[in-house]
SEKE-784323 format. One record per residue (C-alpha): residue number from 0; x, y negated, z. Coordinates in pm, 1 decimal. Example, Ala and Ser with C-alpha at 12.3 -4.5 7.8 and 13.67 -1.06 7.14 Angstrom:
# residues 2
<atom lumdo="0" c1="1230.0" c2="450.0" c3="780.0"/>
<atom lumdo="1" c1="1367.0" c2="106.0" c3="714.0"/>
# end
This chain:
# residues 249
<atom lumdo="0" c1="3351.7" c2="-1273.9" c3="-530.7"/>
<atom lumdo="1" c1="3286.2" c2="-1423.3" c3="-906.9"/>
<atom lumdo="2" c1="2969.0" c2="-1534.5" c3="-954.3"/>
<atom lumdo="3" c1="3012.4" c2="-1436.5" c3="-1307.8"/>
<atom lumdo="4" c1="2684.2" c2="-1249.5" c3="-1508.8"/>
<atom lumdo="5" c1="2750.5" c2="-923.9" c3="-1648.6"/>
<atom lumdo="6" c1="2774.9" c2="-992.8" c3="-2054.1"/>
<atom lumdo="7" c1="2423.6" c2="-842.1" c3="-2120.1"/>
<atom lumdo="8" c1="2251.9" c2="-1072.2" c3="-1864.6"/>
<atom lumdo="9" c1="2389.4" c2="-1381.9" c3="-2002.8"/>
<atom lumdo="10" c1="2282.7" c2="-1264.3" c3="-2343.4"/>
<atom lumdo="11" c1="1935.5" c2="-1230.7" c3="-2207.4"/>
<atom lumdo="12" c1="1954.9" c2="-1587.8" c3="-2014.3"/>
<atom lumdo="13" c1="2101.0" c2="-1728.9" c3="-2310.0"/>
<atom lumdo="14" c1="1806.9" c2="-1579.7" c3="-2500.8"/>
<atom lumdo="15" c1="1540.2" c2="-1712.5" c3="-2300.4"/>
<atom lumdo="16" c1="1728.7" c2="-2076.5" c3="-2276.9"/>
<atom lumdo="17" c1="1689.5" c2="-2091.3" c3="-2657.2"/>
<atom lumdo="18" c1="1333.6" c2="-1936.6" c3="-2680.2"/>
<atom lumdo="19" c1="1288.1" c2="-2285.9" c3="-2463.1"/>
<atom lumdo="20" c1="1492.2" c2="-2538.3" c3="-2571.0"/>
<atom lumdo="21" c1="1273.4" c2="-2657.8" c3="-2871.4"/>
<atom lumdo="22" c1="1289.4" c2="-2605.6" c3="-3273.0"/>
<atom lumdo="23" c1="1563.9" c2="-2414.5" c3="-3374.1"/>
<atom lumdo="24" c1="1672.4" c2="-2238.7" c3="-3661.5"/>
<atom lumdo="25" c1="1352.8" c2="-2070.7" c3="-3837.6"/>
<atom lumdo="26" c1="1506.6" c2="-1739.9" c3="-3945.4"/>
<atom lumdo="27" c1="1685.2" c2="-1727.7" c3="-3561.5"/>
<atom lumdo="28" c1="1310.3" c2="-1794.1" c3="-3424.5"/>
<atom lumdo="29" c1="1168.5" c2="-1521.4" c3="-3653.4"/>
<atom lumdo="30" c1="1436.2" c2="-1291.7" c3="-3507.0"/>
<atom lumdo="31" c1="1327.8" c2="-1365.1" c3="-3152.2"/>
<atom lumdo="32" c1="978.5" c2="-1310.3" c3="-3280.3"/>
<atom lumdo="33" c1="1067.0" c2="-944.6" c3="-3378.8"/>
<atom lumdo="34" c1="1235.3" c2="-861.7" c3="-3063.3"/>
<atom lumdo="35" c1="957.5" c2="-948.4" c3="-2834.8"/>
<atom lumdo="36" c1="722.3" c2="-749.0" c3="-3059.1"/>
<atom lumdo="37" c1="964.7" c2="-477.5" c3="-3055.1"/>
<atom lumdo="38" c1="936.0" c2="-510.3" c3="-2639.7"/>
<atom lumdo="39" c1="557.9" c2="-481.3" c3="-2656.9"/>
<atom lumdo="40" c1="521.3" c2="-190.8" c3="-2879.5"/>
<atom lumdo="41" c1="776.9" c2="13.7" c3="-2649.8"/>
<atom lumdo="42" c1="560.8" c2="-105.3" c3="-2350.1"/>
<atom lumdo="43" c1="256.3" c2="5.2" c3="-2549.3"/>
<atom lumdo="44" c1="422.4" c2="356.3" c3="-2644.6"/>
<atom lumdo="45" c1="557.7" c2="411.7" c3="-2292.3"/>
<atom lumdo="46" c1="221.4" c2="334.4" c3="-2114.3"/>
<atom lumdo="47" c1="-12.0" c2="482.5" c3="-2309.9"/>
<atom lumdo="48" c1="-102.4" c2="730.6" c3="-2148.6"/>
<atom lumdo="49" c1="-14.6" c2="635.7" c3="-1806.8"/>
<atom lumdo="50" c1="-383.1" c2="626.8" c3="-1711.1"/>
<atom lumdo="51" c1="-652.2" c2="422.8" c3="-1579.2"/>
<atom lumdo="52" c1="-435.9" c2="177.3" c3="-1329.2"/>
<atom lumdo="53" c1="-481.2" c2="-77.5" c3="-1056.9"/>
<atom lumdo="54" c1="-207.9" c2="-338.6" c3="-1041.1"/>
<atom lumdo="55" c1="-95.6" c2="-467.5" c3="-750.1"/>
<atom lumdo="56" c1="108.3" c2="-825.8" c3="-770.8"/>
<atom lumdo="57" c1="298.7" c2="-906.4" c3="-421.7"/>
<atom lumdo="58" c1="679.5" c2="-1075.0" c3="-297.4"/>
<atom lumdo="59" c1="959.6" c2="-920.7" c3="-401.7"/>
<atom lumdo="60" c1="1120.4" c2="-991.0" c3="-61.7"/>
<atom lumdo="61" c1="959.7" c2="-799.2" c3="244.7"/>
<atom lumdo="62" c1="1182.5" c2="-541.8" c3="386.8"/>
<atom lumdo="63" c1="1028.4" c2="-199.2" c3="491.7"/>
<atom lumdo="64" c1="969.6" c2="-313.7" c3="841.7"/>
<atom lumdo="65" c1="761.1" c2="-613.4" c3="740.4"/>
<atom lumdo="66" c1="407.7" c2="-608.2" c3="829.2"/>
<atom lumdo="67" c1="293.6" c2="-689.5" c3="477.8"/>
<atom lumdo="68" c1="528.2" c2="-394.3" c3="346.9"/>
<atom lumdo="69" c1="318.5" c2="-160.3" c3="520.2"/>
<atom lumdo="70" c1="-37.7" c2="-238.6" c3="472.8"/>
<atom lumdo="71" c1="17.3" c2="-288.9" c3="104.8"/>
<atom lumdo="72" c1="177.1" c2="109.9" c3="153.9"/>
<atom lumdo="73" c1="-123.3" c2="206.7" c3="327.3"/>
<atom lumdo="74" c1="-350.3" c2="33.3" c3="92.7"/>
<atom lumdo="75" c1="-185.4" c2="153.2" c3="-248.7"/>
<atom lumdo="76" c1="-244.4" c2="547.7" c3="-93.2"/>
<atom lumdo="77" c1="-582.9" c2="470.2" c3="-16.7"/>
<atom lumdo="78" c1="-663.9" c2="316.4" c3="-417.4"/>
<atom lumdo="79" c1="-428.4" c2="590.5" c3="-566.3"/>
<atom lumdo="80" c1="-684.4" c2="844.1" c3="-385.6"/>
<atom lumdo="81" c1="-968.8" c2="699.5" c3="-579.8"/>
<atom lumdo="82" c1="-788.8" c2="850.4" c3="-894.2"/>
<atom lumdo="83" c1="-596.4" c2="532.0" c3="-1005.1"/>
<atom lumdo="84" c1="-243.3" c2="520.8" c3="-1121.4"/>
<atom lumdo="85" c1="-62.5" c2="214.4" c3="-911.9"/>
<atom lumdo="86" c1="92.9" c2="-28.7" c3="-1130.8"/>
<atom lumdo="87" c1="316.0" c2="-281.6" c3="-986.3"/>
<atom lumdo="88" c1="604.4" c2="-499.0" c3="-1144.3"/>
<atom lumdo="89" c1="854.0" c2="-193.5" c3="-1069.7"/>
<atom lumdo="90" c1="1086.6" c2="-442.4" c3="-799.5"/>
<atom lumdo="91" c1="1152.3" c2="-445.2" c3="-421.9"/>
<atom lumdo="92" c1="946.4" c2="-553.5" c3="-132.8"/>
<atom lumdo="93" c1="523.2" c2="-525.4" c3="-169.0"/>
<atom lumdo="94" c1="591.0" c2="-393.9" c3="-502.4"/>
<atom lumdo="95" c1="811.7" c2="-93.8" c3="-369.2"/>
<atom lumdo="96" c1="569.5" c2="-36.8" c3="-118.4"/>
<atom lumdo="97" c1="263.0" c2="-7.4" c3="-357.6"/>
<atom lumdo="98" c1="446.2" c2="230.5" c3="-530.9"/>
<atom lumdo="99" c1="578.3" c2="421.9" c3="-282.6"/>
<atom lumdo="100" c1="170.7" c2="470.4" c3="-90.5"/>
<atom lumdo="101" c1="126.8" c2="623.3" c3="-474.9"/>
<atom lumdo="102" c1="377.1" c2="886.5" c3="-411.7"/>
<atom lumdo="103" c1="275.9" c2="914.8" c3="-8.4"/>
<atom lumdo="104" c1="-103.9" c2="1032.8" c3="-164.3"/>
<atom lumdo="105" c1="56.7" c2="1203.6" c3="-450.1"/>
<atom lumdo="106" c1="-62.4" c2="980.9" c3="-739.0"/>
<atom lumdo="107" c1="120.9" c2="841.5" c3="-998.8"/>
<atom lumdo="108" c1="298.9" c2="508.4" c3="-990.6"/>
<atom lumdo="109" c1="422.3" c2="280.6" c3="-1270.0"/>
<atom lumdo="110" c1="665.5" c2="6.1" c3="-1291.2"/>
<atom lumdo="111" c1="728.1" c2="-252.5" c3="-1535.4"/>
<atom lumdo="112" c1="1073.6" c2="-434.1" c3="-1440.1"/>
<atom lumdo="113" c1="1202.5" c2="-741.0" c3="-1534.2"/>
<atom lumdo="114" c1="1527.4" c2="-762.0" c3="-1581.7"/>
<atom lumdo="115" c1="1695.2" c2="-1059.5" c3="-1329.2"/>
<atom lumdo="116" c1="2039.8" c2="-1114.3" c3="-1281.5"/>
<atom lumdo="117" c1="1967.3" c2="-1063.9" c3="-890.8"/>
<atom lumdo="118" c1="1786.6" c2="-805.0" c3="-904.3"/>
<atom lumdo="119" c1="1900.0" c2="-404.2" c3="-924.4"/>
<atom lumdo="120" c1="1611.3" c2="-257.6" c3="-1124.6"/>
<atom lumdo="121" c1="1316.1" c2="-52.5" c3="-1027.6"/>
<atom lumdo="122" c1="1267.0" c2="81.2" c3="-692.1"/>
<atom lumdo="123" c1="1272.8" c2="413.5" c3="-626.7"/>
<atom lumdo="124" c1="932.1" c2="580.4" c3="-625.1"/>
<atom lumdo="125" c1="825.4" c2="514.1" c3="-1009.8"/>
<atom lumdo="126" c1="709.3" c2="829.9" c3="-1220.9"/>
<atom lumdo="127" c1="716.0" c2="566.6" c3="-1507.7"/>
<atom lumdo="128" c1="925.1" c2="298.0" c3="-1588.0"/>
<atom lumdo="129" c1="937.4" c2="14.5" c3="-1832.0"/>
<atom lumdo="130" c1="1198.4" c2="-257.9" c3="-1911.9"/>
<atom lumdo="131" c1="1123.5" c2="-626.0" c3="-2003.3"/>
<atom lumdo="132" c1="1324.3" c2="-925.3" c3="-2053.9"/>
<atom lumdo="133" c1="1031.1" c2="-1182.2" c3="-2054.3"/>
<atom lumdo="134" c1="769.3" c2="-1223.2" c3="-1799.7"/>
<atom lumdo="135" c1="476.1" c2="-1318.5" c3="-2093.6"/>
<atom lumdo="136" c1="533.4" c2="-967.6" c3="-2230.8"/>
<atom lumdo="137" c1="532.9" c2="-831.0" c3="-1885.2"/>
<atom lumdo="138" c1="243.4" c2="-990.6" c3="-1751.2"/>
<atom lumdo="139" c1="60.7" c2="-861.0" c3="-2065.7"/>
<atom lumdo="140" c1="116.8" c2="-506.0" c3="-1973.5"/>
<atom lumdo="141" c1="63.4" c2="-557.6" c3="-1645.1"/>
<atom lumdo="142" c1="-298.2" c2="-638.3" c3="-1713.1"/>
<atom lumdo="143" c1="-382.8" c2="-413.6" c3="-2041.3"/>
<atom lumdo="144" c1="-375.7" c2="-73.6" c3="-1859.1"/>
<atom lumdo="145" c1="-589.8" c2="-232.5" c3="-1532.3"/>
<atom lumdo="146" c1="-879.3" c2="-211.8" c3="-1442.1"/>
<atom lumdo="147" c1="-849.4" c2="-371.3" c3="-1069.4"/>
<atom lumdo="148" c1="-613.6" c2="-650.1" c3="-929.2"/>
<atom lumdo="149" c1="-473.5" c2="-636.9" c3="-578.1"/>
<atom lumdo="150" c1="-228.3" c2="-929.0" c3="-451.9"/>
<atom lumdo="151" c1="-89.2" c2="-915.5" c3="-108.7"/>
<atom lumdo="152" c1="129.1" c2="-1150.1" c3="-33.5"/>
<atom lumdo="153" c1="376.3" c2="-1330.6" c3="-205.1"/>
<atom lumdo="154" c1="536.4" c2="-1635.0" c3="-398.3"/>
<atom lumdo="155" c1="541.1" c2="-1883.5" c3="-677.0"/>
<atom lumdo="156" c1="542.4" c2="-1546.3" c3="-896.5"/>
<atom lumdo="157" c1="260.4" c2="-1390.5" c3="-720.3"/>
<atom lumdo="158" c1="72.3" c2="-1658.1" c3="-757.8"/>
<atom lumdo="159" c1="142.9" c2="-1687.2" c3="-1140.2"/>
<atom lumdo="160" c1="-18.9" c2="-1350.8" c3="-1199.6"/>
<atom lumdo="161" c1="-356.8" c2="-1415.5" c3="-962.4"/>
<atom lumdo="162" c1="-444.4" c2="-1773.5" c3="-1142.9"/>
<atom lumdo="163" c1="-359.0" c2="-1619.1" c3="-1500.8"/>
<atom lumdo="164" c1="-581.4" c2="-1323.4" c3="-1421.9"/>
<atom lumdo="165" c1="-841.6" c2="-1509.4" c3="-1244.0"/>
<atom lumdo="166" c1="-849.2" c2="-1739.8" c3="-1542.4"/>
<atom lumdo="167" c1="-832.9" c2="-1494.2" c3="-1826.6"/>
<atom lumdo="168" c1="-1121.6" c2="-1316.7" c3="-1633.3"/>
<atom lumdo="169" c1="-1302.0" c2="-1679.8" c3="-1596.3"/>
<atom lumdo="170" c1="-1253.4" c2="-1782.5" c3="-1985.1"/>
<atom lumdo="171" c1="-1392.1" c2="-1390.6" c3="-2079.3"/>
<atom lumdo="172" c1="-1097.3" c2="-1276.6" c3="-2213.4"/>
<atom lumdo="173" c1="-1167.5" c2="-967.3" c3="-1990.7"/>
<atom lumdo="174" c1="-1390.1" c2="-814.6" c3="-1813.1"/>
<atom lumdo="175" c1="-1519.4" c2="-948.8" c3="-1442.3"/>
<atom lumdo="176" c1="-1282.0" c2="-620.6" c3="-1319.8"/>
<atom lumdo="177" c1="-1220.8" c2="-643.3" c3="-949.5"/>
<atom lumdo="178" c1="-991.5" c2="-865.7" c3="-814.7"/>
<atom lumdo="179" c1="-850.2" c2="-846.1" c3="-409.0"/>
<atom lumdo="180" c1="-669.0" c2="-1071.9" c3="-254.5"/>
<atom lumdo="181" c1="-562.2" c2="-924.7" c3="84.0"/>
<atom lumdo="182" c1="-441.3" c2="-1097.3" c3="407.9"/>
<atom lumdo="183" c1="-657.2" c2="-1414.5" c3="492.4"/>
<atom lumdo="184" c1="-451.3" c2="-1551.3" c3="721.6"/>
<atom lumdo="185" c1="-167.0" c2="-1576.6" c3="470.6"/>
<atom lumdo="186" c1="-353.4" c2="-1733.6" c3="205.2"/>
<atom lumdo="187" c1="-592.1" c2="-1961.1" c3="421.6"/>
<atom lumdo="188" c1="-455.1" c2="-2255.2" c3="246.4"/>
<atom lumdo="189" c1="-526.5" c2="-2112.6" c3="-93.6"/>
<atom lumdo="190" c1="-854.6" c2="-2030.3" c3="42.2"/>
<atom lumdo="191" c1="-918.9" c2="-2400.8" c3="140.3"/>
<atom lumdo="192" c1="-759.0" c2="-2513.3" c3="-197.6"/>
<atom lumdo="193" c1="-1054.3" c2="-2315.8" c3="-409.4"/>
<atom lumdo="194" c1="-1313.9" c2="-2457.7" c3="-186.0"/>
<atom lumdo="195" c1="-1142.6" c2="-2810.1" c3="-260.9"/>
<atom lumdo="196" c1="-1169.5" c2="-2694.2" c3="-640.1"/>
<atom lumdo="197" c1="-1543.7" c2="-2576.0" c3="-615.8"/>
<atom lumdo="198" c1="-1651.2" c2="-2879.2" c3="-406.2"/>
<atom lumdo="199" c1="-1404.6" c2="-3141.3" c3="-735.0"/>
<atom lumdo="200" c1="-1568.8" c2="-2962.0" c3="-1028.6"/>
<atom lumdo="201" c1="-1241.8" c2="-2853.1" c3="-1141.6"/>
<atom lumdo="202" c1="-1371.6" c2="-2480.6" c3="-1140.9"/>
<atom lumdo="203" c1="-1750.7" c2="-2400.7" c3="-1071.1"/>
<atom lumdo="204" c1="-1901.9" c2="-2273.2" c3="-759.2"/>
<atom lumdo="205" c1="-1953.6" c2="-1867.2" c3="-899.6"/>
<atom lumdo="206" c1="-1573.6" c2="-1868.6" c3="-970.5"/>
<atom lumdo="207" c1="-1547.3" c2="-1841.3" c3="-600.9"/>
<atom lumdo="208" c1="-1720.7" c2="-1465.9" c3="-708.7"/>
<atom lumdo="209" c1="-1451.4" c2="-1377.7" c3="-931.1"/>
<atom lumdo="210" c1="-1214.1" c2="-1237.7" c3="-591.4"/>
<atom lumdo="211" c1="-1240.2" c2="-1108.9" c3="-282.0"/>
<atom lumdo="212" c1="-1040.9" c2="-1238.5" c3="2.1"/>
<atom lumdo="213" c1="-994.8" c2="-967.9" c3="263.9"/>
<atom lumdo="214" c1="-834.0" c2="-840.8" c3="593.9"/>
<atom lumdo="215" c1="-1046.6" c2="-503.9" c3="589.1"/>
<atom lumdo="216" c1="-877.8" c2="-203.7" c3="357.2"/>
<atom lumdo="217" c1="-1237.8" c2="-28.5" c3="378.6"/>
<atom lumdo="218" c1="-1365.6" c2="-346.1" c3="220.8"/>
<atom lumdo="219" c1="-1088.8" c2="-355.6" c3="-21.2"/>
<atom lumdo="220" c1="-1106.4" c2="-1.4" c3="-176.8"/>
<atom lumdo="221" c1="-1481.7" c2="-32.2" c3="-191.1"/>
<atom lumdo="222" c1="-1447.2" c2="-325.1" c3="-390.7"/>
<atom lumdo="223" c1="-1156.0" c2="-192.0" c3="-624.2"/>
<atom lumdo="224" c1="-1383.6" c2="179.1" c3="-672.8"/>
<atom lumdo="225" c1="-1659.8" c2="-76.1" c3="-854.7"/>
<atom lumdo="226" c1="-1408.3" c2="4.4" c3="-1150.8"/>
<atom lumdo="227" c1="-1499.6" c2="338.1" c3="-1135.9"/>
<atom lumdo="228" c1="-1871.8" c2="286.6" c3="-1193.9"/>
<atom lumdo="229" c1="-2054.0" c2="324.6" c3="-1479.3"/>
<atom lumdo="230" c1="-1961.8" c2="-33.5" c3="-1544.5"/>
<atom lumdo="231" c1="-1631.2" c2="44.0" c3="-1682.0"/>
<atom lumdo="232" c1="-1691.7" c2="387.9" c3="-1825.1"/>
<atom lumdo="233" c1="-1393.5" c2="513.6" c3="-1638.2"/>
<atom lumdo="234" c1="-1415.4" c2="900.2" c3="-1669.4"/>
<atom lumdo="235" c1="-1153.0" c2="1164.0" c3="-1515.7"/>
<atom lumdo="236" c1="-908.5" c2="1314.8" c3="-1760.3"/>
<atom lumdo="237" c1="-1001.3" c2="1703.4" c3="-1820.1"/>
<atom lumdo="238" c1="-678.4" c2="1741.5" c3="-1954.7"/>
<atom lumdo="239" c1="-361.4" c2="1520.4" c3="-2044.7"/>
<atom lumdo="240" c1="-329.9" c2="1385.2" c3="-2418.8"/>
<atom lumdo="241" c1="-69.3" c2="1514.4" c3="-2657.9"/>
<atom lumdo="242" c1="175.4" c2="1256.6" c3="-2707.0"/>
<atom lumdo="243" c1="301.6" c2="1206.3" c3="-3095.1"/>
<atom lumdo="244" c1="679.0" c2="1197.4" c3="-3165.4"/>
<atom lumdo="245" c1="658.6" c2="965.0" c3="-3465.9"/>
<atom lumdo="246" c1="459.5" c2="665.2" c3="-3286.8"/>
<atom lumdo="247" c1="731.3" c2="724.7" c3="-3024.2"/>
<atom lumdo="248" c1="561.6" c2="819.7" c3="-2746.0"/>
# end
């Protein structure tokens, strides 16, 4: 079996090797400007009116049988009840499974895919679905439409996506929304590695505030329905908006 990319994957690999491979030419790095605004503004058209979500940011990897597969399940139905749409990075493992609790509560459920050379697309239980080739312009989206963070577990990726939205909510970029981090006995080490931080000075003691680390779901969806409170000035849709052909929606 060749272990050959398809023609349109190496064009995106080849694409992100020269976003990252220093100066080039300027009028080839203004063209890469305009297609990664031209990926944002179809992420912004395509999710606008998706609704108010909660984002949940777990391994691509666990199989339907794993443990972790089925609590995040159970736990995505149980936030999708409160009236959220789940939002997820549109893959396999934790992130199918968020999706797919949407579906078992009959909510809605959102995807935003990158596209990976080892990877088939997005899983099969997305009402919405969106398309990226870089992970900056996914990870954006991601957190625009959120209003509550869950991360089960998961790998170098996951954590990527806690420590930029634990920071961006540290440096008041945006608001203090509520962030979960569920399964202390997988992330005991991290755990230990923020006390570390706390105890150095490298991050101060009320950043330990910013999460909560959980094995309880009735713990967890209390703490993601503070996002509902007059806090946020989340208020249920009477009726869906009208979507405009000419901003492409």
């Amino acid at each position: 079996m060749s272990n050959e990319l398809p023609p349109t994957e190496k064009l995106a690999q080849r694409s992100e090797e020269f976003f990252l491979s220093g100066p080039q030419r300027r009028t080839n790095e203004l063209r890469y400007v305009f297609t990664v605004a031209r990926q944002f503004l179809l992420g912004f058209r395509k999710l606008h009116f998706v609704g108010p979500c909660v984002t949940f940011f777990g391994s691509a990897r666990f199989k339907e049988d794993n443990p972790y597969y089925q609590q995040t399940r159970e736990l995505a139905a149980r936030v999708s009840r409160l009236g959220f749409t789940i939002m997820t990075g549109g893959g396999p493992g934790a992130m199918e499974a968020a999706n797919r609790g949407a579906k078992d509560a009959n909510g809605k459920s959102v995807g935003c895919n990158i596209e990976l050379p080892f990877e088939d697309g997005g899983n099969p239980y997305l009402d919405v679905s969106v398309d990226f080739k870089h992970f900056f312009v996914r990870k954006v989206l991601l957190l625009k439409y959120s209003y509550a963070f869950v991360v089960v577990p998961g790998g170098a990726g996951t954590m990527d996506e806690l420590f930029e939205t634990l920071t961006l909510i540290q440096t008041g970029k945006i608001k203090q929304f509520p962030v979960v981090i569920f399964g202390t006995q997988y992330y005991q080490h991290l755990e230990a590695l923020l006390n570390q931080m706390a105890e150095e000075g490298t991050i101060s003691p009320e950043d330990r505030n910013l999460y909560l680390c959980t094995d309880s779901m009735d713990e967890a969806v209390a703490h993601v329905a503070k996002a509902i409170s007059s806090e946020f000035g989340l208020k249920r849709r009477k009726k869906e908006p009208r979507q405009r052909w000419w901003l492409a929606e």
